[in-house]
N, C-alpha and C positions, 0 to 999 in steps of 0.2 A: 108510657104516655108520650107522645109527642109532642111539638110544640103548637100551642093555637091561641089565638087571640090574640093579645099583644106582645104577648111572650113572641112569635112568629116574628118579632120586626126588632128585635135584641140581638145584637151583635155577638161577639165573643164567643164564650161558652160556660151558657147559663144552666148547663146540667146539675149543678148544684141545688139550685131554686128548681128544675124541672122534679129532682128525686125528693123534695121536700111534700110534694102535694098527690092526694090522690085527684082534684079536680084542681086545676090554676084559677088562680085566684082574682077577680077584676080589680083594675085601681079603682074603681069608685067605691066607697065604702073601706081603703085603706086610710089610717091618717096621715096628712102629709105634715109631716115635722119637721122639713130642712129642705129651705130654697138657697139655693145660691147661683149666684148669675156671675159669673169670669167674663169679663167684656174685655179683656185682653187676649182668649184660649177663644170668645167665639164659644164658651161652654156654659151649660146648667146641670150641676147636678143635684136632683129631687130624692129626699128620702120619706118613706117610706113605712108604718112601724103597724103593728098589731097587735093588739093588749092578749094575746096569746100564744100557742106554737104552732106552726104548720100541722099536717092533719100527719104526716110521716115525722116527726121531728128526730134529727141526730140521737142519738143513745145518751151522747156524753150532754148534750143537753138536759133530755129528762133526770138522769144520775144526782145532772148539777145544781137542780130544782128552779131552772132559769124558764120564767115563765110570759116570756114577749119574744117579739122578733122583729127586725128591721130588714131592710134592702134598701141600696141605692141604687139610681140607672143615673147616668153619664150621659148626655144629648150634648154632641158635636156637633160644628158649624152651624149654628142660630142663626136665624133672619127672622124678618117680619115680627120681632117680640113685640104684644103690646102685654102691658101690665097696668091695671087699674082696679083703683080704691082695697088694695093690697092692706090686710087688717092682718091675717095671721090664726085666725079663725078657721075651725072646720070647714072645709070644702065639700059640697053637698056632690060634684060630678065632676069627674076625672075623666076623659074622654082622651084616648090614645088612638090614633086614628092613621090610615095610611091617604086619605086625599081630602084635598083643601074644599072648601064647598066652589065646585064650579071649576075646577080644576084638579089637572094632575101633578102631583112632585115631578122636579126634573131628574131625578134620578130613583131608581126603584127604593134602594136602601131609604129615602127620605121619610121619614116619621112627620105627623104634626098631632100635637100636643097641646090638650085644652086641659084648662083648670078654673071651678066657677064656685063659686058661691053667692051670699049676698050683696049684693053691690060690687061684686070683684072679679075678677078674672086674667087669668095668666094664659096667652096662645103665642106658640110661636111654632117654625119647622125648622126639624135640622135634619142634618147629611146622613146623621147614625145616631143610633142609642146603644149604649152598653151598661150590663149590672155590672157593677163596680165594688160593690159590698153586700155582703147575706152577714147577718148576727143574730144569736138568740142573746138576752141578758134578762136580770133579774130585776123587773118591774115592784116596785116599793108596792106593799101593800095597804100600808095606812093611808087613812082619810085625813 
């Protein structure tokens, strides 16, 4: 499988997350459980998690009876953040996106990145995205 969708605009080398999936996965519909904004680095890294395992999962995974999974991506050189009525809450659309409405990034690598819910919203672009963490672990099962 090659890379497509958003996956295409991920820096590094996310062959790890690629051999995890028979189809790639959209962020919308993942839940996002870890914002953090570095305004010293210029960095956001978002994570990621899904109340199950990839459709390929690790061996030593299933073995271990670990039954979620997370990722992080790494977004370098931030500008234009706005952040508003920021709750913490489910995000209904994840938009990853390679151009700004009505414009182009000045450079090819540039990502811009939407995140929306009710009353909320987090957009901003940066220079590069990188995944930074893949984990499966064991999601508690009681209510």
């Amino acid at each position: 499988m090659g890379k497509s969708g958003w996956m295409s605009r991920v820096g590094g080398d996310p062959e790890d997350l690629l051999d995890l999936f028979d189809e790639f996965p959209e962020l919308t519909g993942q839940a996002l459980f870890s914002v953090h904004i570095d305004e010293r680095d210029c960095r956001i890294d978002l994570g990621f998690e899904n109340a199950g395992l990839p459709s390929r999962p690790r061996r030593a995974w299933v073995e271990q009876g670990l039954n979620a999974f997370e990722m992080h991506l790494t977004f370098f050189g931030i500008r234009d953040l706005v952040l508003e009525g920021w709750t913490g809450t489910p995000k209904h659309t994840v938009h990853f996106g390679w151009m700004e409405e009505g414009r182009t990034p000045a450079r090819d690598s540039e990502v811009r990145m939407e995140i929306r819910g009710t009353g909320e919203l987090i957009c901003f672009t940066a220079q590069s995205v990188k995944l930074t963490d893949v984990r499966a672990y064991r999601a508690s099962q009681a209510i």
